[in-house]
C-alpha positions as CSV (number, residue, x, y, z in Angstrom):
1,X,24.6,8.6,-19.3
2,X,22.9,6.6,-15.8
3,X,19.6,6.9,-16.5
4,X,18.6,8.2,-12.7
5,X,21.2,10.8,-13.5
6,X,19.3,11.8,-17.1
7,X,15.8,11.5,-15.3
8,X,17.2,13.8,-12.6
9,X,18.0,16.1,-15.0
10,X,14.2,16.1,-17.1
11,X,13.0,17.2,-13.6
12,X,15.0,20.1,-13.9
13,X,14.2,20.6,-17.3
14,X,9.8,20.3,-16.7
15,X,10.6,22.5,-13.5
16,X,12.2,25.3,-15.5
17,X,9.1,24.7,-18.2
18,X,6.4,25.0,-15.7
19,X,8.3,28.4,-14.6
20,X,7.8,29.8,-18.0
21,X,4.3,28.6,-18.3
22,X,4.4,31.1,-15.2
23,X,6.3,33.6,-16.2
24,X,5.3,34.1,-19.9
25,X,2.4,34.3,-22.4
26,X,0.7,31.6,-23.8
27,X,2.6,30.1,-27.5
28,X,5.3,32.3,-26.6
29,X,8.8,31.3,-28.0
30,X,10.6,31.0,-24.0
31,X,7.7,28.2,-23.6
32,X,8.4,26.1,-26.7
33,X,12.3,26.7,-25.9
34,X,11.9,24.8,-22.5
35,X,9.7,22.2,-23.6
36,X,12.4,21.2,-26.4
37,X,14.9,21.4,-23.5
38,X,13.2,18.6,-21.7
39,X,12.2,17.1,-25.4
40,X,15.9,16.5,-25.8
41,X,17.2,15.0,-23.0
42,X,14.1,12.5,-22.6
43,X,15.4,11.1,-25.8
44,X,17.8,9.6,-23.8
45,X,16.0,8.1,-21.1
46,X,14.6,5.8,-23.7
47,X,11.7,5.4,-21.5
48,X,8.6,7.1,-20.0
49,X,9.3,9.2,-17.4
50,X,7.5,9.0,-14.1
51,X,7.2,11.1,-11.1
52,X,5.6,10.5,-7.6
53,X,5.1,12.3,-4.8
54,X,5.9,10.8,-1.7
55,X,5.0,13.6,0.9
56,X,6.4,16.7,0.6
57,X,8.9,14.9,-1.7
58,X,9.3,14.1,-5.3
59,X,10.3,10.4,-6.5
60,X,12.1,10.9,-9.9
61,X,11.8,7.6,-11.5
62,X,12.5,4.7,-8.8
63,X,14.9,7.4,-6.2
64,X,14.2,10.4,-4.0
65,X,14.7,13.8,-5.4
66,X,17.9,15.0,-3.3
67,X,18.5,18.4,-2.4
68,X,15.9,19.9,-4.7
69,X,17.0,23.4,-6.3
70,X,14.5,26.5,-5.4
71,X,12.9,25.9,-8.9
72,X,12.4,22.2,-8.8
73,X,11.2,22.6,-5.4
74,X,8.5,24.8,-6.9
75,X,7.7,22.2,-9.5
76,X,6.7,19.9,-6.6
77,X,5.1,22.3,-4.7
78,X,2.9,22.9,-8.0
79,X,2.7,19.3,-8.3
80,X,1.1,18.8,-4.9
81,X,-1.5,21.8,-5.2
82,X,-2.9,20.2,-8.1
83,X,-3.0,16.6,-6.4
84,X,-1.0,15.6,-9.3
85,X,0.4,12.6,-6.8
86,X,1.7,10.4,-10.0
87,X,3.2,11.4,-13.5
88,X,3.7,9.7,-16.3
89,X,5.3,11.1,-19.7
90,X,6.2,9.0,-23.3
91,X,8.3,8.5,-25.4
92,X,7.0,10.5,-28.5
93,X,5.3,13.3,-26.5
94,X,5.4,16.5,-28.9
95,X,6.6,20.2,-27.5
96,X,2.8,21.8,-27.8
97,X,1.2,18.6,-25.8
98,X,4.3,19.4,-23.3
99,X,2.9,22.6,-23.0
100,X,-0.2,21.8,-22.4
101,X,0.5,19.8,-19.7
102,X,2.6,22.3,-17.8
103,X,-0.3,24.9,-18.4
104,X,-2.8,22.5,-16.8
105,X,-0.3,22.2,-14.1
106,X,-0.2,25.7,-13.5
107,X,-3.9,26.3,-13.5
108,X,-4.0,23.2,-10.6
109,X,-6.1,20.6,-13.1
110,X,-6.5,18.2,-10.6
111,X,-6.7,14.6,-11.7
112,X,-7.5,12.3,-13.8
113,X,-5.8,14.4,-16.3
114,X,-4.3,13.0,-19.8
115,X,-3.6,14.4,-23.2
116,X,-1.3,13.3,-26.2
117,X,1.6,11.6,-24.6
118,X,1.2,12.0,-20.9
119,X,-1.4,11.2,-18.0
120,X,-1.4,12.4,-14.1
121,X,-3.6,10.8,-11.4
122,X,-4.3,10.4,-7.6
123,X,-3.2,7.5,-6.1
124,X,-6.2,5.4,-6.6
125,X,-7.7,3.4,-9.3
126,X,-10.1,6.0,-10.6
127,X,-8.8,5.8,-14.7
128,X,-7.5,2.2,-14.5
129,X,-10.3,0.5,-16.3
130,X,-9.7,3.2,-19.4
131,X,-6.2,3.6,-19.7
132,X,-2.9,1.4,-20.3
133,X,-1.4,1.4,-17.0
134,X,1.7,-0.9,-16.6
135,X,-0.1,-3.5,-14.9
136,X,-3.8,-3.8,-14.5
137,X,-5.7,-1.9,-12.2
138,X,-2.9,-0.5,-10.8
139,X,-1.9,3.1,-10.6
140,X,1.3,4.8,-11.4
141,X,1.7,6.2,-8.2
142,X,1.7,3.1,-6.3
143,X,3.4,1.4,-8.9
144,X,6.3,3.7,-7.6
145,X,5.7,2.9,-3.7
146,X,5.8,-0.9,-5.1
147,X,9.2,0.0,-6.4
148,X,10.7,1.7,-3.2
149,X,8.8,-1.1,-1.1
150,X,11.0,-3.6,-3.4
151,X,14.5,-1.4,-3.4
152,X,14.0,-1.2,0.5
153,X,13.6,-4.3,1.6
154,X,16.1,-6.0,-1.0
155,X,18.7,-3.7,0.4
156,X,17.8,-4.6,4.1
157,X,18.2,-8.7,3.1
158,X,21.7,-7.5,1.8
159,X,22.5,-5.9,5.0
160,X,22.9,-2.1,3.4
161,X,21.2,0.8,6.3
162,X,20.2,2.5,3.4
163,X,17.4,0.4,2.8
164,X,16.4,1.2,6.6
165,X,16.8,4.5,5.9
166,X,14.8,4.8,2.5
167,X,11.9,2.2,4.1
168,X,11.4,5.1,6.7
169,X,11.1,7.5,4.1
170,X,8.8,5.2,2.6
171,X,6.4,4.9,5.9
172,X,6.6,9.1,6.1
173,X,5.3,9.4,2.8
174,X,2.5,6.6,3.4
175,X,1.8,8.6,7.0
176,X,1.7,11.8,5.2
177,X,-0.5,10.9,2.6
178,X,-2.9,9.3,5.3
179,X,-2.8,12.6,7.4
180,X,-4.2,14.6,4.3
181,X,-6.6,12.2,3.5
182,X,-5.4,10.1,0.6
183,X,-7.0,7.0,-0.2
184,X,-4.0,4.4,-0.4
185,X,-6.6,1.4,0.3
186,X,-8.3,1.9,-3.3
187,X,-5.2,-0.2,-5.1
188,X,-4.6,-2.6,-2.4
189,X,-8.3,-3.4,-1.9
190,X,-8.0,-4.6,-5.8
191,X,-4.2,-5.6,-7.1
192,X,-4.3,-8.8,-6.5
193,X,-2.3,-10.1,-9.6
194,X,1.5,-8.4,-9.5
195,X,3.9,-10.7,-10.0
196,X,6.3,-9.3,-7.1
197,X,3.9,-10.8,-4.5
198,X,6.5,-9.9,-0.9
199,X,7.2,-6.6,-2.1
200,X,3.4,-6.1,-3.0
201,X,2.3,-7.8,0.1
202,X,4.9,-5.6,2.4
203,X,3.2,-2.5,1.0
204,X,-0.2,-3.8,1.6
205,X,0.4,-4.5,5.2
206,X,2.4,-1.5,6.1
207,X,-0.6,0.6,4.6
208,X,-3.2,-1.2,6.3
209,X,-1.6,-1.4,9.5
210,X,-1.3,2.4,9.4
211,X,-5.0,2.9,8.5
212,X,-6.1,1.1,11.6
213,X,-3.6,2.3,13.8
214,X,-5.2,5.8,13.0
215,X,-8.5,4.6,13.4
216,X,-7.3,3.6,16.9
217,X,-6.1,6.9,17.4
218,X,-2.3,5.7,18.0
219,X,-0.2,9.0,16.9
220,X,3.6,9.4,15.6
221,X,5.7,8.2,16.5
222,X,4.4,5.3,17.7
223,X,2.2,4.3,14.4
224,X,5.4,5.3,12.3
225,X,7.3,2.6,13.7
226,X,4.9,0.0,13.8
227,X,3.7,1.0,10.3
228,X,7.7,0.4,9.2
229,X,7.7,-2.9,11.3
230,X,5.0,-4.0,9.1
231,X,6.7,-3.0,6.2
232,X,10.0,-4.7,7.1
233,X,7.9,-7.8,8.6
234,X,8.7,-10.0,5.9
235,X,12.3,-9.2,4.9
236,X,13.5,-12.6,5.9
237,X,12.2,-14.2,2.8
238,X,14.7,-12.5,1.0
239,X,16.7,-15.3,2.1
240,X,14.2,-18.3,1.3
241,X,15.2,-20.0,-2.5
242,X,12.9,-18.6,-4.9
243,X,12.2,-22.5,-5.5
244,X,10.7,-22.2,-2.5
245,X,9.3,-19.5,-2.0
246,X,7.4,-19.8,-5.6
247,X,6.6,-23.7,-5.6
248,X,3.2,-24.1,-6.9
249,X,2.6,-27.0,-4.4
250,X,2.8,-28.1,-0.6
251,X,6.2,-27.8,1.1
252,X,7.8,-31.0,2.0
253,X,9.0,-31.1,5.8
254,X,12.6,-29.9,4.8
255,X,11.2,-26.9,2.5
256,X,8.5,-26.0,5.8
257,X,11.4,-25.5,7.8
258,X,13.5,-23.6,5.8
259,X,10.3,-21.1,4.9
260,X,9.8,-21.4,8.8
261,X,12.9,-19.6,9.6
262,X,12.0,-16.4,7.7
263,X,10.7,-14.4,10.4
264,X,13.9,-15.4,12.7
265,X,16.3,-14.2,10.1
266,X,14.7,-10.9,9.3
267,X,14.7,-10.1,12.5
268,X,18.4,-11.1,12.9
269,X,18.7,-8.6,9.5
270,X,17.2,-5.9,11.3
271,X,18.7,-6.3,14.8
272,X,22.1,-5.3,12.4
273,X,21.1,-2.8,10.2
274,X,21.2,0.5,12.6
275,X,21.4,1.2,16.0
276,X,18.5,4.1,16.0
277,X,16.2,1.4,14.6
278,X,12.7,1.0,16.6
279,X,13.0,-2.5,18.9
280,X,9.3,-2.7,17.2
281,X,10.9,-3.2,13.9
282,X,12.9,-6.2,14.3
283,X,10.2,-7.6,17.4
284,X,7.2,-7.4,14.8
285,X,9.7,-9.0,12.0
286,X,10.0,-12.1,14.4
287,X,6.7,-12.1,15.7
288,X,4.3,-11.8,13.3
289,X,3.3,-15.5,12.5
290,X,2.7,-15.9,16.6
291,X,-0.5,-16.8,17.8
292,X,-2.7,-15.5,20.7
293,X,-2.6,-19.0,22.3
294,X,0.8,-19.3,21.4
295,X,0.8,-21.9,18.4
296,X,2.3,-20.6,15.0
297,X,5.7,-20.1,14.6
298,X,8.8,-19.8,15.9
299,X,8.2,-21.7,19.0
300,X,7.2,-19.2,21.8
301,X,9.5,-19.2,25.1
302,X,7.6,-20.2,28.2
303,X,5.4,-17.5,29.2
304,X,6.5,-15.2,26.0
305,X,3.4,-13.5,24.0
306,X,3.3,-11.8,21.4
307,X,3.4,-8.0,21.2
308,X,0.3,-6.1,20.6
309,X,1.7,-4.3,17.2
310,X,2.5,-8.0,16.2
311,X,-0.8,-9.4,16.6
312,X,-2.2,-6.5,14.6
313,X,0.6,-7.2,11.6
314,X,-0.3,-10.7,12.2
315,X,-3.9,-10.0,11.4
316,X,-3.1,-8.0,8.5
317,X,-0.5,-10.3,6.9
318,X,-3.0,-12.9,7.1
319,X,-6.0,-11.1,5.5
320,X,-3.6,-10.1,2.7
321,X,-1.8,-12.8,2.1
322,X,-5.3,-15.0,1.5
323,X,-7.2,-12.0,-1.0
324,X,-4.0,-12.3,-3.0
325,X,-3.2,-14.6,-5.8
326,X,-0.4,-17.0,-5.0
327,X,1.6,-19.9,-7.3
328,X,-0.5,-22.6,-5.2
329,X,-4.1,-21.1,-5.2
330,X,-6.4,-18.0,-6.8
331,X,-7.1,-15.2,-4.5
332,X,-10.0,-15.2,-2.2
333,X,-12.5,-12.1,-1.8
334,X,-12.3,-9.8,0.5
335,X,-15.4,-10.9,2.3
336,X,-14.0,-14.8,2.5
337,X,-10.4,-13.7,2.9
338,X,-12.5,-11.2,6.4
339,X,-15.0,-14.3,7.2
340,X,-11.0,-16.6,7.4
341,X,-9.4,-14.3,9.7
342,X,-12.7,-13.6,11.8
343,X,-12.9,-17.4,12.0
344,X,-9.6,-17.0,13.3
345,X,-10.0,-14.7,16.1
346,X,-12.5,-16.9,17.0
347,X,-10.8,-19.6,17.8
348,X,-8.7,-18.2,19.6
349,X,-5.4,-17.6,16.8
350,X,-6.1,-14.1,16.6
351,X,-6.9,-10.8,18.5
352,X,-10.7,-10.0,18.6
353,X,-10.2,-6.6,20.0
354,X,-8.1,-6.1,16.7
355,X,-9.6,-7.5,14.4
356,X,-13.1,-5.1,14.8
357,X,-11.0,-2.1,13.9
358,X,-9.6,-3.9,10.6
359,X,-13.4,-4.4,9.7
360,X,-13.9,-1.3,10.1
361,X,-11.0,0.0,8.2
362,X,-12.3,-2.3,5.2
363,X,-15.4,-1.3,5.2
364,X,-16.5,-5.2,5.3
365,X,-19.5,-4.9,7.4
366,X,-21.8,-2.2,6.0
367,X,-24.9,-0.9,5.5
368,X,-26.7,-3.8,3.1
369,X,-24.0,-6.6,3.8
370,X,-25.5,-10.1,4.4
371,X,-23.3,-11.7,7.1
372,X,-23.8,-15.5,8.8
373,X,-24.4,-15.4,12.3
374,X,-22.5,-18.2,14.8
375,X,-26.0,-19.8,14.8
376,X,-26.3,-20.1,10.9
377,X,-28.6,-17.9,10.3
378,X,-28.4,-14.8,7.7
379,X,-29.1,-11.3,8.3
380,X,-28.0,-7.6,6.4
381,X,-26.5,-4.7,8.3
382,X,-28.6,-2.1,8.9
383,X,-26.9,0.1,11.3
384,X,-23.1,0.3,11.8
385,X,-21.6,1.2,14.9
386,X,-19.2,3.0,15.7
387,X,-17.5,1.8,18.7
388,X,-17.2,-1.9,17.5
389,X,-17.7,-2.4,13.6
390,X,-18.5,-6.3,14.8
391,X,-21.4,-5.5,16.4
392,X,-23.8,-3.5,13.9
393,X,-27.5,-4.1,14.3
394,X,-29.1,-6.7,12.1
395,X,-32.2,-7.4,10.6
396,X,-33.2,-10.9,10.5
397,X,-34.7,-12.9,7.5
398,X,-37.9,-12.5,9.9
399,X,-37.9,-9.0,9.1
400,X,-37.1,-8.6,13.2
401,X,-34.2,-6.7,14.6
402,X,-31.6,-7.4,16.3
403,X,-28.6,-5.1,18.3
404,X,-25.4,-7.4,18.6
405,X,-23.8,-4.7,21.0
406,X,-27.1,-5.8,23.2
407,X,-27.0,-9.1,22.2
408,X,-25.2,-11.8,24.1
409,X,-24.7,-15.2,22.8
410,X,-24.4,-14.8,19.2
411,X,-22.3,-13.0,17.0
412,X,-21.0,-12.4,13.7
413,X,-19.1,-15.3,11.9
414,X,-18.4,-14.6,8.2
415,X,-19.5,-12.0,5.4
416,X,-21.5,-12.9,2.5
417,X,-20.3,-12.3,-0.8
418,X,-22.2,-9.6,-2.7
419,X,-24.6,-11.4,-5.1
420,X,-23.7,-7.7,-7.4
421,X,-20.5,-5.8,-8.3
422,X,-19.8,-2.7,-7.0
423,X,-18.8,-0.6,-10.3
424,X,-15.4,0.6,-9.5
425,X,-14.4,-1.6,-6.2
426,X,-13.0,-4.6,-8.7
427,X,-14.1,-6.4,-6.0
């Protein structure tokens, strides 16, 4: 049997469970009945079974619950009361521990929750130091995105609308999650070592984009489609050799030019893929490794600049792409991969104006940081502000103060690594 058609069916199976955890006493035979139900078709998967929300949605292993029954859309329902935002059963899980789990369900347990066999969490990376997670420090939840990210965007480089369609079910979910107050920052601040770096990276971005496009106060449907164009914004190195893309080394001239082409043939991929598609999509696809004063790649037109939402996933892309581990080099931290792109802006690469809201996003300059001023000097945050996260107020290694948003002539030109861990940032 397909295995999305057998884990289809152990939703329907744990949905009708969690209704007789409802319905009937505790130990009582109609419970234990159900949980073999499931018990016996999860044989088959031959696998652990995994669910996800994404919104108001279920994701049943790697796909979208479709046309949910009344009782599995009361399994998600239950799911989403108790925050229970990824699930994960094994192979080898017994009918009582079943049980248990659907009881915990139904009193709204939230997470981190695990017994024999199964485990439900946020998406975040609150249990990932203490428990076996597919790969380190990273959650099961967003383990799921990752795979939808991936699925989306391989189906876009193939020229299949469905990817399209499935990558805006992605960016609903992600928006969703944002407008309830999940924390999706939490794994990307600290997976920095999956191996499926563009779909990882295409995730990151998306996310990140969207956090500071709320911070902004840019609402839907606006930060929807510049949140999928951030997505998307790498989908033309599906076509790149993997030789290429993965070579531990410099490109040679020939190789630079065929990587150089990426962002001209996603956007040519996405110009095709549906006629309802957001111009921001395919425009922040092409875009997005333009520069302020024009320099980067492909050549600018006369007199053509770069869109606004493309200088943000430009920003974004590049802080990513440097705090994550690559063939050629480690990762850097987040305060050197912030002190690059800040360096950036300065000179004139980047957009200043967009930049400050990414800091604030990050949480890079706060309350205790040391940063280096553009006259060499060292001084630790003392204040934040609001209006600018760039222009905090300082106090100097003379113990004296000073107000940057008062201040002209000087200002903030890298962060300082912390000389101490944070205990749970993996920073």
């Amino acid at each position: 049997m397909n295995a999305q058609r057998t884990a289809d069916k152990l939703y329907k199976h744990l949905a009708r469970l969690v209704q007789a955890v409802h319905l009937y006493p505790a130990g009582s035979d109609r419970q234990l009945k159900s949980a073999n139900l499931f018990l016996e078709e999860f044989r088959e998967l031959g696998a652990p079974f995994r669910v996800t929300l994404l919104g108001k949605d279920a994701v049943v292993e790697d796909r979208l619950l479709a046309e949910p029954t009344p009782v599995e859309r009361a399994l998600t329902l239950a799911l989403r009361r108790a925050e229970w935002e990824g699930t994960r059963i094994e192979q080898g899980i017994g009918a009582e521990a079943l049980v248990e789990m659907a009881e915990k369900l139904v009193a709204r347990k939230t997470p981190y929750q695990q017994g024999k066999g199964w485990e439900a969490c946020h998406l975040t990376l609150e249990t990932a130091k203490k428990h076996d997670l597919p790969v380190a420090n990273a959650a099961v939840g967003y383990l799921k995105l990752l795979a939808q990210s991936r699925d989306s965007i391989g189906a876009m480089a193939r020229g299949n609308a469905e990817g399209y369609i499935n990558a805006r079910e992605l960016v609903a979910g992600l928006a969703d999650n944002m407008t309830r107050g999940g924390d999706l920052l939490s794994p990307i601040r600290n997976l920095r070592h999956f191996d499926e770096y563009t779909f990882t990276h295409a995730l990151n971005v998306s996310v990140i984009t969207m956090a500071v496009l709320k911070a902004l106060g840019v609402g839907e449907p606006l930060c929807g489609d510049m949140a999928l164009g951030a997505l998307c914004h790498d989908v033309g190195k599906e076509t790149v050799p993997k030789e290429i893309l993965n070579k531990p080394g410099r490109l040679d001239d020939t190789e630079k030019a065929i990587m150089d082409r990426h962002p001209l043939e996603g956007a040519k991929i996405l110009t095709n893929l549906s006629s309802d598609m957001s111009p921001f999509v395919p425009v922040i696809a092409y875009q997005h490794h333009f520069r302020v004063d024009l320099s980067g790649y492909p050549q600018a037109l006369p007199g053509q600049k770069a869109h606004p939402a493309s200088e943000l996933v430009s920003i974004v892309d590049t802080f990513d792409a440097l705090r994550t581990v690559r063939p050629y080099r480690e990762a850097f931290t987040s305060e050197n991969s912030f002190s690059i792109v800040l360096n950036e802006a300065r000179r004139g690469k980047l957009n200043r104006k967009l930049v400050s809201p990414l800091a604030g996003v990050l949480g890079v300059v706060r309350i205790g940081v040391q940063v280096r001023l553009t006259d060499n000097s060292t001084a630790s945050v003392v204040a934040g502000n609001r209006e600018d996260a760039l222009l905090p107020v300082l106090r100097l290694a003379d113990g004296e103060y000073l107000d940057l948003a008062q201040t002209s002539g000087i200002s903030i030109a890298g962060i300082l690594e912390a000389k101490e861990e944070k205990p749970g940032t993996g920073e």
